[in-house]
C-alpha positions as CSV (number, residue, x, y, z in Angstrom):
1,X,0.0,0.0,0.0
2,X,1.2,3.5,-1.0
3,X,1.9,6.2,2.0
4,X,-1.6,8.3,0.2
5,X,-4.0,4.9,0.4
6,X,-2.6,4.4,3.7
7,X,-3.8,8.4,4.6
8,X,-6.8,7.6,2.6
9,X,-7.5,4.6,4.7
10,X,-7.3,6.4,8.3
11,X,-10.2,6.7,10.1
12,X,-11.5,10.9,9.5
13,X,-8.2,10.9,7.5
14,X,-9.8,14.5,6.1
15,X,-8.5,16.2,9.4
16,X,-5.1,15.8,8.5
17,X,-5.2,17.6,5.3
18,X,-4.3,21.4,5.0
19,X,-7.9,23.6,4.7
20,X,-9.0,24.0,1.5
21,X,-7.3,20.4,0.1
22,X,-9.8,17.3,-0.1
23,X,-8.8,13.9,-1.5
24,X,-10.9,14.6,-4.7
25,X,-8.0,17.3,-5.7
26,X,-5.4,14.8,-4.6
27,X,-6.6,11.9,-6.4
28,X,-6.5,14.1,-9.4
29,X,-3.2,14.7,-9.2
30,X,-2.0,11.5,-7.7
31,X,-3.6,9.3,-10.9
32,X,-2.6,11.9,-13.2
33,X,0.6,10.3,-14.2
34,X,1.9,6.2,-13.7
35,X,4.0,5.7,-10.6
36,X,6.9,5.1,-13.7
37,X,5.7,9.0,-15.0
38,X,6.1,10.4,-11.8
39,X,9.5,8.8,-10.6
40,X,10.9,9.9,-14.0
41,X,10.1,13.4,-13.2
42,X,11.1,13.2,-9.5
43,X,14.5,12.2,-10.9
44,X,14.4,15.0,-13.6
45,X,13.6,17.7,-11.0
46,X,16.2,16.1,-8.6
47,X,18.8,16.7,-11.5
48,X,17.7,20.3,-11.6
49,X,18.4,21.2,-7.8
C-alpha cells in the first residue's frame, strides 16, 4: 500500500489535510501520471536542484 492509500484509509483521515485540500484534488493529481511518470520526473527535477 502507497503512504496516500494508507492516509486515505485512516479513520476521518480529512483532518489531516491542509484547509482547502480534499482527497478529490489529490486523487486528481495523484492518478494523473503512472508511478513510472512520476518517478521519472522526481528524478528529472532532482537533476535540476
Amino acid at each position: 500500500m502507497l503512504a496516500y492509500e494508507k492516509l486515505k484509509s485512516l479513520p476521518n483521515a480529512q483532518q489531516y489535510l491542509k484547509p482547502g485540500i480534499t482527497f478529490e484534488l489529490l486523487d486528481f493529481q495523484a492518478y494523473a501520471l503512472s508511478n513510472t511518470q512520476w518517478a521519472e520526473t522526481m528524478l528529472e527535477n532532482k537533476a535540476t536542484m
